[in-house]
N, C-alpha and C positions, 0 to 999 in steps of 0.2 A: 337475581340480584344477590349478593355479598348481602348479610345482616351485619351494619358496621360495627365494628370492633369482635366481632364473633370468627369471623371467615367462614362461615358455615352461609349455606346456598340457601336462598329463601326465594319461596315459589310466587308466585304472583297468578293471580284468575285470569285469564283471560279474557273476561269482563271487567277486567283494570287496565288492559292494555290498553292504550293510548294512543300505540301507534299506527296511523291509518294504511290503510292500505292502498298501494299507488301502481300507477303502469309506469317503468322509465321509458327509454327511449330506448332503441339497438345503438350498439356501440364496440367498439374492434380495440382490442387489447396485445401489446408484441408485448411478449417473455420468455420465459424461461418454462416447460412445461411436464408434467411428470402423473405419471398414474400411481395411487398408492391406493389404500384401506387405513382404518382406524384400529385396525389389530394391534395391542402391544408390540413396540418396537419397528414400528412401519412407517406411519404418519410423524408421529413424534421425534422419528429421527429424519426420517425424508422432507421432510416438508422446513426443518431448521439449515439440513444441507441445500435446499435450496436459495432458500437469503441468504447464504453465506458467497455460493458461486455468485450470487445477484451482485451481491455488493464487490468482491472480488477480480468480475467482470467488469468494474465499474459502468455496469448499465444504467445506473441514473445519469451518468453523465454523455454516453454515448446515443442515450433515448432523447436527452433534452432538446435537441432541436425539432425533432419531431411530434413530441408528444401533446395530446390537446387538452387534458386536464392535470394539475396539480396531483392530485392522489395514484397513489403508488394502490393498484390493486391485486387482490389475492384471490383468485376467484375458483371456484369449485363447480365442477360442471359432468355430464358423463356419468351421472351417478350409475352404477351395477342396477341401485333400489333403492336404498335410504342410508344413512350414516353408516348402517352396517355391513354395506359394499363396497365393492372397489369404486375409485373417483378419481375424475384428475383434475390436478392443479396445476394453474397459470398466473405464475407471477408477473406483473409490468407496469405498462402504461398504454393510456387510450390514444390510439392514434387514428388517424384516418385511415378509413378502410382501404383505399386504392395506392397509402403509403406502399414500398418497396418493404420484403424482409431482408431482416439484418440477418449476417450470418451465424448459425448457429441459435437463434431465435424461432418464435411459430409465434404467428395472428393470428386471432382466432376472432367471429365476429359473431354477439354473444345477437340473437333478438330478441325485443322489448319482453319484460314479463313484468308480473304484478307480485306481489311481494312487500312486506314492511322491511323498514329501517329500524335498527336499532343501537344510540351509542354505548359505548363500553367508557366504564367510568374510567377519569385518566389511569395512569400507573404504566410500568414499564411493560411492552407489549407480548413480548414472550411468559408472560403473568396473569393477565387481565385478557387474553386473548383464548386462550385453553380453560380457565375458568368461566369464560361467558358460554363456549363451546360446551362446555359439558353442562352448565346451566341449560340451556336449551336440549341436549341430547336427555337430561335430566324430568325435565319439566310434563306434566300428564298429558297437558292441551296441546303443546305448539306440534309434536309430531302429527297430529290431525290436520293442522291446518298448513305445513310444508309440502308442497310440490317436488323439491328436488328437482328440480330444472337446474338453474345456476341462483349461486347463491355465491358472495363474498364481501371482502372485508376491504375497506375504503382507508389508506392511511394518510393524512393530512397535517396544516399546520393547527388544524381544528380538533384535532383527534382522531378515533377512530369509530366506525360506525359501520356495520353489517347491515346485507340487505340478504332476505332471508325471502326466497321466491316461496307464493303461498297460493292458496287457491282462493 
């Protein structure tokens, strides 16, 4: 968490956390998809040229007839090991698994895992999105209890909220 008015990252016990921990469902995602790492100048530039082709491809609008949930997801999957390996990303939306791919797209059908939820407080998302990131990359406890299976980030008319695969 942000210490308001500080900007400075405040840690929280893990015996404060909150959030329970849940099994979703499988679910199949078409995007956009890319393997990077968190090295300076990898993720941070890869992963912003990706939204950019996204929206330039107008794939929200080309996805809308198909797709079955609201949220635009960002999901991280393939991990190499942990944060500190290669990983790929898959920008989209959920659509049914037996949907057709679109050209120039990849489906990928993620199954169920357990894992908490966490929202990001509002703010503009290329802001509040790399600061929750490095909060968690940051934090003593939650490395223990991440899986690295898949993990990502839900964008909505509600916000945004990460689901963080855990053991």
């Amino acid at each position: 968490m942000i210490a308001e008015g500080t900007g400075e990252l405040k840690y929280f016990p893990m015996t404060d956390l909150s959030e329970p921990l849940v099994s979703t469902e499988a679910f199949t995602v078409m995007g956009l998809r890319v393997r990077t790492t968190n090295k300076p100048g990898e993720a941070d530039k890869i992963i912003p040229s990706i939204y950019s082709s996204f929206y330039k491809l107008d794939l929200p609008k080309k996805l809308e007839v198909i797709r079955r949930f609201d949220p635009l997801f960002a999901v991280y999957f393939n991990y190499e090991k942990d944060e500190t390996g290669a990983y790929d990303f898959l920008l989209g939306y959920a659509v049914k698994e037996e949907e057709k791919v679109l050209n120039g797209l990849e489906k990928i059908t993620f199954k169920p895992q357990n894992g908490r939820y966490f929202a990001i407080h509002p703010g503009a998302p290329e802001e509040v999105v790399p600061k929750f990131w490095a909060e968690i990359w940051n934090h003593p406890e939650i490395p223990k209890i991440r899986s690295f299976q898949v993990d990502w980030e839900e964008y909505s008319e509600a916000g945004i909220r990460v689901f963080l695969s855990s053991r």
